[in-house]
N, C-alpha and C positions, 0 to 999 in steps of 0.2 A: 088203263089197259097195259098190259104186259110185253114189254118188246124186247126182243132180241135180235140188232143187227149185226152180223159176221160180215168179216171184210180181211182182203190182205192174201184170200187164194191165188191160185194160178199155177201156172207151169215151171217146173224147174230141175234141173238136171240131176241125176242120183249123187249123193255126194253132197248137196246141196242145203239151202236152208231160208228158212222162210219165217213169217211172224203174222200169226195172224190175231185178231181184235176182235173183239165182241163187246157193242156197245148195249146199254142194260134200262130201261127205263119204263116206269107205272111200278112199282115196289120198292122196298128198301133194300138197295143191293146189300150193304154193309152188315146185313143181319142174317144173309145167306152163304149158306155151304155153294160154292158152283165146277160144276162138272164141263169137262169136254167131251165130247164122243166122237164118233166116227162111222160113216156105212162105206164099208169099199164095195165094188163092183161084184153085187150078185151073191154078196153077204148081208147076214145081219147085223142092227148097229150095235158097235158095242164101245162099252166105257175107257177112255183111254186116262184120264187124270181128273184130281179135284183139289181142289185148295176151300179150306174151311174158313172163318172170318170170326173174330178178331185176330186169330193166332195165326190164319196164311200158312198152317200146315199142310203139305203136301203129300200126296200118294199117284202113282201110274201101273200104266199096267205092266207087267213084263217087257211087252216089245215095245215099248217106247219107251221103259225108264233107261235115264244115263242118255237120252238123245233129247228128249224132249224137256220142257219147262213151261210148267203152269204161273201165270201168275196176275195178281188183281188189282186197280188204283180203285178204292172205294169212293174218296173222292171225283171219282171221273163216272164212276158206276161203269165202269169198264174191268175186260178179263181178255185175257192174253195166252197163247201161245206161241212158245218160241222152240221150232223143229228145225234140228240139226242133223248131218248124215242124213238125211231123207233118203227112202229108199222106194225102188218102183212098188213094190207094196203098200207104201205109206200110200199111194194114192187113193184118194174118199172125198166123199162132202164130208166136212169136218161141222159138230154141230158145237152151239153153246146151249147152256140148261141148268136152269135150279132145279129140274126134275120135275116141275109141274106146269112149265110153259119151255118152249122151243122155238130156236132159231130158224130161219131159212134154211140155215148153213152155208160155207164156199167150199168150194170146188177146189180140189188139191191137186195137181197132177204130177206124178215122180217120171218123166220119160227122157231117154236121151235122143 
């Protein structure tokens, strides 16, 4: 069975920075592409970074390239995000995904 736990949300001041995890298990992480996403409040969700596997090449969207950092231990079957400069905008449930099964997501909050 296909899991995906996210972990590492919560509250934090604009300006700020956070890391959050997504732990991966029932597949071969190591042989998957994995994306982050994101729903902010009363939007639709949309793609924000991916890292591909064996080569851990990376891509993001606009607004969070240059703040944000995708990145994966295959060994761990773990994927990472690491957001910097956070901004009240950035606030969303942030999801993890190979695109054919989905996390819970956590909850980000950018507020001063």
């Amino acid at each position: 069975q296909v899991q995906f736990v996210e972990s590492g949300g919560g509250l934090v001041l604009p300006g700020g920075s956070l890391k959050l995890s997504c732990a991966a298990s029932g597949f071969t992480f190591s042989t998957y592409t994995m994306y982050w996403y994101r729903q902010r409040p009363g939007k639709e969700r949309e793609w924000i970074a991916t890292i591909t596997s064996p080569s851990q090449s990376t891509t993001y969207a606009p607004s969070v390239k240059g703040r944000f950092a995708i990145s994966r231990d295959n060994a761990k079957s773990s994927l990472y995000l690491q957001m910097s400069s956070l901004k009240p905008e950035d606030t969303a449930v942030y999801y993890c995904t190979n695109e054919d099964y989905w996390g819970q997501g956590t909850q980000v909050t950018v507020s001063s």
